[in-house]
ZAVEXLO-575012 format. One record per residue (C-alpha): x, y, z; residue number from 0. Coordinates in nm, 3 decimals. Layout:
REM ZAVEXLO-575012
<node <X, Y, Z>, NUM>,
...
REM end
This chain:
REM ZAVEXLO-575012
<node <0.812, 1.692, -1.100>, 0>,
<node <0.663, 1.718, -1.467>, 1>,
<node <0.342, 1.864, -1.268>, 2>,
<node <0.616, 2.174, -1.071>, 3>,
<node <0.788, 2.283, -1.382>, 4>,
<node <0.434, 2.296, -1.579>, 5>,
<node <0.300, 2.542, -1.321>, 6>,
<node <0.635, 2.719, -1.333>, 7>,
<node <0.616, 2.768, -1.636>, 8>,
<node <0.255, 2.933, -1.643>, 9>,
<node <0.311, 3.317, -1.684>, 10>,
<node <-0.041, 3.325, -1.585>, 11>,
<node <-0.005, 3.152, -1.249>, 12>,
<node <0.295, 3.326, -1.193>, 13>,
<node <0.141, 3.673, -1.216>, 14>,
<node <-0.120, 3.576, -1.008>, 15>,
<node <0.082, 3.409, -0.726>, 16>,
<node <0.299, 3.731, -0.728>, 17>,
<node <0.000, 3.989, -0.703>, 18>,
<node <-0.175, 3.795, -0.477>, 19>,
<node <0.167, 3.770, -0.248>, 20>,
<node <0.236, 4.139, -0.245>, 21>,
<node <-0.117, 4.188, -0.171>, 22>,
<node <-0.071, 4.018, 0.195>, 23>,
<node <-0.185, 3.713, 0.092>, 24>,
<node <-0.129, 3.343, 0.184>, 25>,
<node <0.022, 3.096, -0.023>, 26>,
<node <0.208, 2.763, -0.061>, 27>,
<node <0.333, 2.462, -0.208>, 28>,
<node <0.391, 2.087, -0.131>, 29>,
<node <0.662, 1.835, -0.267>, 30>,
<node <0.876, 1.935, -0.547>, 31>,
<node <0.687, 2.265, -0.603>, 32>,
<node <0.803, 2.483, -0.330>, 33>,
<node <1.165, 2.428, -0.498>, 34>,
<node <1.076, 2.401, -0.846>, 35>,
<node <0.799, 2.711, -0.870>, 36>,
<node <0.811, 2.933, -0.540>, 37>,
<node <1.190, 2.915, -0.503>, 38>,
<node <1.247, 2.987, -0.900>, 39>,
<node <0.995, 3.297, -0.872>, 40>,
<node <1.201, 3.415, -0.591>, 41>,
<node <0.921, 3.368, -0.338>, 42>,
<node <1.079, 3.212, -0.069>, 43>,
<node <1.364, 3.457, -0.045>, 44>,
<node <1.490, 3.498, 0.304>, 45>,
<node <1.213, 3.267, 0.394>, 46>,
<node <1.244, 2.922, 0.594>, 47>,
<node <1.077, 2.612, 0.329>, 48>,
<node <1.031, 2.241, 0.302>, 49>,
<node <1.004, 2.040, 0.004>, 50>,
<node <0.990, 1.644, -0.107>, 51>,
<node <1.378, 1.571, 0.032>, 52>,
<node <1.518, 1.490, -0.303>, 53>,
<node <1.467, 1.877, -0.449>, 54>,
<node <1.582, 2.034, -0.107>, 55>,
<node <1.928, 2.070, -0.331>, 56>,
<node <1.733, 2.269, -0.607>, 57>,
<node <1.654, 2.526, -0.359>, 58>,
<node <1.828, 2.825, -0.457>, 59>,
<node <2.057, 3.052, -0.213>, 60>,
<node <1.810, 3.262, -0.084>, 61>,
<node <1.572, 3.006, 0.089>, 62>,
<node <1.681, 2.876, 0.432>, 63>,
<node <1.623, 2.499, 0.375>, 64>,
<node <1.426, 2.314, 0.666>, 65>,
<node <1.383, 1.909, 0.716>, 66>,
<node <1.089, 1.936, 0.846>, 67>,
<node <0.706, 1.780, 0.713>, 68>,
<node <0.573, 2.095, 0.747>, 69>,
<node <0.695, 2.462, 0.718>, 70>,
<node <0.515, 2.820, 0.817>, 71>,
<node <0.722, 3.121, 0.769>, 72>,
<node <0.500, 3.453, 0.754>, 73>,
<node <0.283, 3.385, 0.427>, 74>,
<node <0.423, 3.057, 0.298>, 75>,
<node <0.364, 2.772, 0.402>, 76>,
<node <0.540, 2.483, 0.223>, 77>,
<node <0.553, 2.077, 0.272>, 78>,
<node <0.705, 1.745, 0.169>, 79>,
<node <0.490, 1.479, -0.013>, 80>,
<node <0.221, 1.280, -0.024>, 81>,
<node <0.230, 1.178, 0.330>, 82>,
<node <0.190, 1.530, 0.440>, 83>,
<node <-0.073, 1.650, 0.257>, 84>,
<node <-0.335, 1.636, 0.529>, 85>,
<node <-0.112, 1.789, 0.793>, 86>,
<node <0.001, 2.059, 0.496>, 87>,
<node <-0.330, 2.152, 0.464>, 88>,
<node <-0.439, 2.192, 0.807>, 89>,
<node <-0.164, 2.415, 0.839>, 90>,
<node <-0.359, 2.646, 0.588>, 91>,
<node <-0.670, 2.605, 0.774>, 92>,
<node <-0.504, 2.685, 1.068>, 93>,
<node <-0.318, 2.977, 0.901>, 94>,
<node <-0.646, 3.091, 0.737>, 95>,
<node <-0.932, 3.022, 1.020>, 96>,
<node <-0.727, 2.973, 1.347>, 97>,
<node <-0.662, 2.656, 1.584>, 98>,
<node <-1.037, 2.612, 1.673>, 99>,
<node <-1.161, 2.496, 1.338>, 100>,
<node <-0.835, 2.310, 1.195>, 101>,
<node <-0.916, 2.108, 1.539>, 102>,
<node <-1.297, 2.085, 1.419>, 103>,
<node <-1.177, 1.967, 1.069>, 104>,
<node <-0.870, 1.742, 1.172>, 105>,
<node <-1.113, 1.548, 1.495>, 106>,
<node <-1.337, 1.348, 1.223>, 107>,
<node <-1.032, 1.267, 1.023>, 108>,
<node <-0.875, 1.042, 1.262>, 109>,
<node <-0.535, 1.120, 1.179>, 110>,
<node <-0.198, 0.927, 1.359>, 111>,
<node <-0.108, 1.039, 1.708>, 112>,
<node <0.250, 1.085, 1.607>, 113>,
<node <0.302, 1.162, 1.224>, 114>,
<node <0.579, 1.041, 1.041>, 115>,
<node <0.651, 0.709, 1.231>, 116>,
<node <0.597, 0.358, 1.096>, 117>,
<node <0.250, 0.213, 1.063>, 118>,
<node <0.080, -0.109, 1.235>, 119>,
<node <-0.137, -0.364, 1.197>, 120>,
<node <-0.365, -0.545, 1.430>, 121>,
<node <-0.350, -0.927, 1.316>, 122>,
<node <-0.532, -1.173, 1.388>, 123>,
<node <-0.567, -1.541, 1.227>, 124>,
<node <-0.290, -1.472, 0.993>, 125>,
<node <-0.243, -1.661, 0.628>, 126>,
<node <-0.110, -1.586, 0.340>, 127>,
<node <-0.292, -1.395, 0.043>, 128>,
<node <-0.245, -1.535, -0.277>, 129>,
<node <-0.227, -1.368, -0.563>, 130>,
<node <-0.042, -1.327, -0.926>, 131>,
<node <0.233, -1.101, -0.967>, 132>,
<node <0.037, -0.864, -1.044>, 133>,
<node <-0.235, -0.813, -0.822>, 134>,
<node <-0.609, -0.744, -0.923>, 135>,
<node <-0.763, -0.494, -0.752>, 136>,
<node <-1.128, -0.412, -0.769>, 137>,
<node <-1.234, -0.071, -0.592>, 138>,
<node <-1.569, 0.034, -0.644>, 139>,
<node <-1.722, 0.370, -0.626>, 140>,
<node <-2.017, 0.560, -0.578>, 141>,
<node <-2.208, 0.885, -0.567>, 142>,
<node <-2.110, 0.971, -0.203>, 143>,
<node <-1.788, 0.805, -0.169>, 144>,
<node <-1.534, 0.918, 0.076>, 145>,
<node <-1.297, 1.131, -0.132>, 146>,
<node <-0.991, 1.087, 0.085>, 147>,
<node <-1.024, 0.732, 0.083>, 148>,
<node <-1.086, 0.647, -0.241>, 149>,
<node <-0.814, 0.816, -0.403>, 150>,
<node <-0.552, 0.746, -0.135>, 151>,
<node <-0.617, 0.378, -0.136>, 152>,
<node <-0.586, 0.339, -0.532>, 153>,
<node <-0.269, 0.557, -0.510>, 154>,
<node <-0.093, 0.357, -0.315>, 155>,
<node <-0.183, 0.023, -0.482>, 156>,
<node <-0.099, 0.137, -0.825>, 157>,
<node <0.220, 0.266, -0.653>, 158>,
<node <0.293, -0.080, -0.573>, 159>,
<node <0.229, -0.216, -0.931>, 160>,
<node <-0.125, -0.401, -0.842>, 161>,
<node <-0.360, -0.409, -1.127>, 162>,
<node <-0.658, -0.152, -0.978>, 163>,
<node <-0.957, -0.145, -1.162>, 164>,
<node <-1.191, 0.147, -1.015>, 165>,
<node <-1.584, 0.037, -1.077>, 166>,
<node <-1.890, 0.256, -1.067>, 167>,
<node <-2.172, 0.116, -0.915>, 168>,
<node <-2.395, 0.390, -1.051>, 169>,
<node <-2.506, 0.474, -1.403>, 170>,
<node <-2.236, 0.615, -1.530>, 171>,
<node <-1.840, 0.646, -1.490>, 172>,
<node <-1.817, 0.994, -1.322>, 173>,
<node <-1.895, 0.971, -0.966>, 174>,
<node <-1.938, 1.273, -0.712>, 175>,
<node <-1.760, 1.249, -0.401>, 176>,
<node <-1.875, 1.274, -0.059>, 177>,
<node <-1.817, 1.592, 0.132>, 178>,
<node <-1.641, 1.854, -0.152>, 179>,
<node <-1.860, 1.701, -0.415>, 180>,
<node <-1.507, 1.584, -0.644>, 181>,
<node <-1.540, 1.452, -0.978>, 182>,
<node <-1.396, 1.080, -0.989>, 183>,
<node <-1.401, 0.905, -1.317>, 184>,
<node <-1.431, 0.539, -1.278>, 185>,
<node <-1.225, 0.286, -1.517>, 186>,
<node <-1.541, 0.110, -1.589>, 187>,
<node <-1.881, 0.030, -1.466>, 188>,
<node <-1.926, -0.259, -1.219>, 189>,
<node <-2.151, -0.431, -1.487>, 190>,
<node <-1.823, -0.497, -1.699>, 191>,
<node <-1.597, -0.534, -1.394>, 192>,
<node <-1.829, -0.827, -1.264>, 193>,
<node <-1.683, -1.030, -1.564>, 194>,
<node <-1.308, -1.028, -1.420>, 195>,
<node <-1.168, -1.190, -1.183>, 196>,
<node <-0.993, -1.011, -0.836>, 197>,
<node <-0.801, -1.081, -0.619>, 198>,
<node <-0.874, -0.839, -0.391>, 199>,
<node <-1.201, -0.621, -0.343>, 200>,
<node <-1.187, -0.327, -0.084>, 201>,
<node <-1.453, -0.019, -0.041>, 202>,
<node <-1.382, 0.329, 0.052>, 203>,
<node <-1.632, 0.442, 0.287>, 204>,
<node <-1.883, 0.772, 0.295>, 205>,
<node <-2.201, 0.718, 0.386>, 206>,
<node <-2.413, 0.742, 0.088>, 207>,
<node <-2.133, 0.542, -0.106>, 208>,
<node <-2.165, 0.293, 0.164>, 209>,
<node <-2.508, 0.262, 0.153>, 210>,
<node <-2.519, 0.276, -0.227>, 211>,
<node <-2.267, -0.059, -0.226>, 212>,
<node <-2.503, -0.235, 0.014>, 213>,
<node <-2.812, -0.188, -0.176>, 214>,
<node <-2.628, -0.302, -0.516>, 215>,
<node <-2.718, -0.648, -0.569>, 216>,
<node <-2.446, -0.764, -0.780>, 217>,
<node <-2.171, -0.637, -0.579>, 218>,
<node <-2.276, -0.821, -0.270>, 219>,
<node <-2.268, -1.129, -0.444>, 220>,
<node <-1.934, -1.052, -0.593>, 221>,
<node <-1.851, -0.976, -0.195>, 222>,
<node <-1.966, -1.280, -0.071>, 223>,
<node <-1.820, -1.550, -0.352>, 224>,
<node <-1.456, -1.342, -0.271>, 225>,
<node <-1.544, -1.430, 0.068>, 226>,
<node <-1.656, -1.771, 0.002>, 227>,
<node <-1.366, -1.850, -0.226>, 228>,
<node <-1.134, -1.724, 0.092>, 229>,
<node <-1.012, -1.449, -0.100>, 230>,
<node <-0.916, -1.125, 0.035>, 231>,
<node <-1.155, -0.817, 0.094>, 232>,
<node <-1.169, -0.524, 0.280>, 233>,
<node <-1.387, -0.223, 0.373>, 234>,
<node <-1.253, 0.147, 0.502>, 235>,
<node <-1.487, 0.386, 0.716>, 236>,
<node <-1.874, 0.372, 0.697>, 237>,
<node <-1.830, 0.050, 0.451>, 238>,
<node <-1.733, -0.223, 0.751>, 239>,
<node <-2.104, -0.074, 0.923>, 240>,
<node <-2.333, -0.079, 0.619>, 241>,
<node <-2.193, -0.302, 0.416>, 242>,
<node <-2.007, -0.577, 0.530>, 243>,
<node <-2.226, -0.626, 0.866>, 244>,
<node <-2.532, -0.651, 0.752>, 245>,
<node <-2.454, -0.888, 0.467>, 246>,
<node <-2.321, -1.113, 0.688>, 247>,
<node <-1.928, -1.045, 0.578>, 248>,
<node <-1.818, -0.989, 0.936>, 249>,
<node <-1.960, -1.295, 1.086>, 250>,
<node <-1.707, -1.463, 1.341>, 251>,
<node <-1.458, -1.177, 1.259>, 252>,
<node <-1.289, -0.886, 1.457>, 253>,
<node <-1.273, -0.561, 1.251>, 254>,
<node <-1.306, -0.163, 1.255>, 255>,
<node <-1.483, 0.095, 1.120>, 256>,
<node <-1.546, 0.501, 1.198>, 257>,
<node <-1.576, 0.535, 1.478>, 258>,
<node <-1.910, 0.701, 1.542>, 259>,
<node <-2.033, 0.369, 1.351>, 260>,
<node <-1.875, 0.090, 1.533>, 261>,
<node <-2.162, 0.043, 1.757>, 262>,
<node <-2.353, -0.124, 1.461>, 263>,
<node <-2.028, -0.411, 1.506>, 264>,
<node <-2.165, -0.740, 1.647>, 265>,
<node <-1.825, -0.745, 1.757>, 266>,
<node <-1.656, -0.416, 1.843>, 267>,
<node <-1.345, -0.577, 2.052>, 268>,
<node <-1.094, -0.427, 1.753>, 269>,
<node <-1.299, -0.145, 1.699>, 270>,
<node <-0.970, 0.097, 1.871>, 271>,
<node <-0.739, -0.036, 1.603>, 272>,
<node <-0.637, 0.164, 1.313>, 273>,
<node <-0.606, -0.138, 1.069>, 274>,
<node <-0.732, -0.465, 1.141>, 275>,
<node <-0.650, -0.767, 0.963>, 276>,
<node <-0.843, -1.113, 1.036>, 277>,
<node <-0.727, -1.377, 0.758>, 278>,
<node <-0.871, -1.291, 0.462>, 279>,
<node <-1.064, -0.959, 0.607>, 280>,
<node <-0.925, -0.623, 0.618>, 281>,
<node <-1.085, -0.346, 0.763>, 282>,
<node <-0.963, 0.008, 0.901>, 283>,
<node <-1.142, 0.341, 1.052>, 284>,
<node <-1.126, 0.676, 0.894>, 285>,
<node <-0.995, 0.940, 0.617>, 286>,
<node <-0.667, 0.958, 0.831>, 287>,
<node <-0.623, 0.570, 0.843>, 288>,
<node <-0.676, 0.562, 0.456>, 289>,
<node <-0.290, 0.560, 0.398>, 290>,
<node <-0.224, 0.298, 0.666>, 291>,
<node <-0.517, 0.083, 0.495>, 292>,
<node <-0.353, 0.079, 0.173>, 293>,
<node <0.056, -0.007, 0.298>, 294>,
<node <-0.148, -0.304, 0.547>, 295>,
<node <-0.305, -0.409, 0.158>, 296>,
<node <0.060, -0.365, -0.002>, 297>,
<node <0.215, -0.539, 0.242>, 298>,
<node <-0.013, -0.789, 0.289>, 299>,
<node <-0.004, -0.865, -0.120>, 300>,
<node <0.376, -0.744, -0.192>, 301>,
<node <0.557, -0.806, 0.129>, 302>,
<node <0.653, -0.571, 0.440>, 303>,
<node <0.932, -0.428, 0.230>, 304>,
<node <0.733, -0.320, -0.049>, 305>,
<node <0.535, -0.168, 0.234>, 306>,
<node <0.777, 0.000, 0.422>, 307>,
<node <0.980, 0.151, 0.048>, 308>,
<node <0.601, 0.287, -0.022>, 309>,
<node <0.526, 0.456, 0.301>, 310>,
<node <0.915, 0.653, 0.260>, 311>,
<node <0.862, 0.748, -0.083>, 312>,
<node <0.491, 0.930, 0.016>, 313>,
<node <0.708, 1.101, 0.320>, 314>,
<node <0.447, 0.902, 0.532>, 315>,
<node <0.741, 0.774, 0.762>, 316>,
REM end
């Protein structure tokens, strides 16, 4: 909300967004913005928009309010939340470069067959993860991280009130993401982080980040004595492959990873499975599992109900 009413605000952005409108030109809005900015320009007059379900009742006369995740009418394109930010912006791609390449984009993401319906887990050898009230979190991050991953994961965590502490595993805090080259700026470098204690470590993937976590030492052994200690950890992606695998951290376990990478599994039986849980391992597959990942971690540490109020705020079911 704060984040809508400052770009409303903007006479700048405003201007722009107008011109660029009259001019043909596509444009759009997700979550409380296509209420709280396009609606209060008067750009969705006569128009058919979405928004996070809350502000649908800020929408003003004109607009023709739709419950729906997504929303094309001519130029705008608007959406509901968190949980519909990949499918939101496919919608551009689709709007911008046709069906062919928002396929191209969407295949590698390995997004859920049916959108909006409840997540699942594939558990195996289940026990209980223990943990304070407030869980510690340790995500680390590196030059080549997944982007989609990493950010998605620590969102929902912190939405459930653990205690995530984002690590760089390079020389610095500021990290450059994987495929869009992003600028994430870690909470501290692993060399301080390695003095805590967690209750929980878990990877994004990308496979340069991936590769960077298996060839840093001290990680690895902070991997292994969670894993030693019976503690929870967990890998997303390219990390399961090249991290936990060769290290040893899958050894009598059934897990997942991307897809194109499961081969290098010893054991690749719950390699279909979007999330896959094997007592004190968690592993899961892709950018479009990242979501999933994170409510399995939730409700693994909080409880399925935590879980479940997450996923409905985000508009993810």
């Amino acid at each position: 909300m704060p984040g809508s009413v400052g770009l409303r605000d903007c006479k700048a952005l405003e201007k722009m967004v107008k011109t660029h409108a009259e001019d043909g030109g596509l444009y759009g809005a997700i979550c409380a913005a296509p209420a709280v900015t396009l609606a209060y320009w008067g750009m969705l007059k006569g128009l058919k928009a979405t928004c996070y379900p809350s502000f649908m009742e800020k929408f003003t006369a004109e607009v023709i309010p739709v419950d729906s995740r997504v929303v094309v009418d001519r130029n705008a394109i608007t959406s509901q939340g968190p949980g519909t930010a990949v499918e939101f912006a496919l919608a551009l791609v689709e709007k911008l470069y046709g069906k062919e390449k928002m396929e191209e984009v969407a295949g590698p993401l390995y997004l859920r067959p049916q959108h909006g319906v409840e997540y699942t887990i594939e558990e195996l050898n289940s026990v209980e993860w223990k943990c304070g009230s407030t869980p510690q979190v340790l995500v680390p991050v590196a030059n080549g991280s997944e982007e989609i991953e990493a950010v998605n994961l620590i969102d929902v965590l912190r939405r459930a009130g653990a205690n995530v502490i984002v690590a760089s595993v390079e020389e610095k805090l500021q990290i450059v993401t994987r495929r869009h080259k992003f600028n994430l700026i870690a909470d501290m470098m692993l060399d301080e982080a390695i003095k805590m204690q967690f209750d929980l470590i878990v990877m994004p993937g990308g496979l340069q980040g991936a590769q960077k976590f298996a060839s840093t030492k001290q990680l690895v052994d902070l991997l292994k004595k969670q894993a030693e200690s019976n503690k929870p950890y967990g890998a997303i992606c390219a990390s399961p492959a090249h991290v936990l695998e060769p290290h040893g951290l899958l050894k009598g376990k059934k897990a997942t990873a991307f897809p194109p990478m499961s081969h290098l599994l010893t054991d690749q039986s719950a390699c279909e499975h979007r999330v896959v849980v094997d007592g004190n391992l968690i592993t899961s597959r892709a950018p479009g599992t990242a979501t999933e990942f994170g409510l399995a971690i939730v409700e693994k540490l909080f409880g399925r109900d935590k879980a479940v109020s997450i996923a409905k705020e985000l508009i993810f079911m």
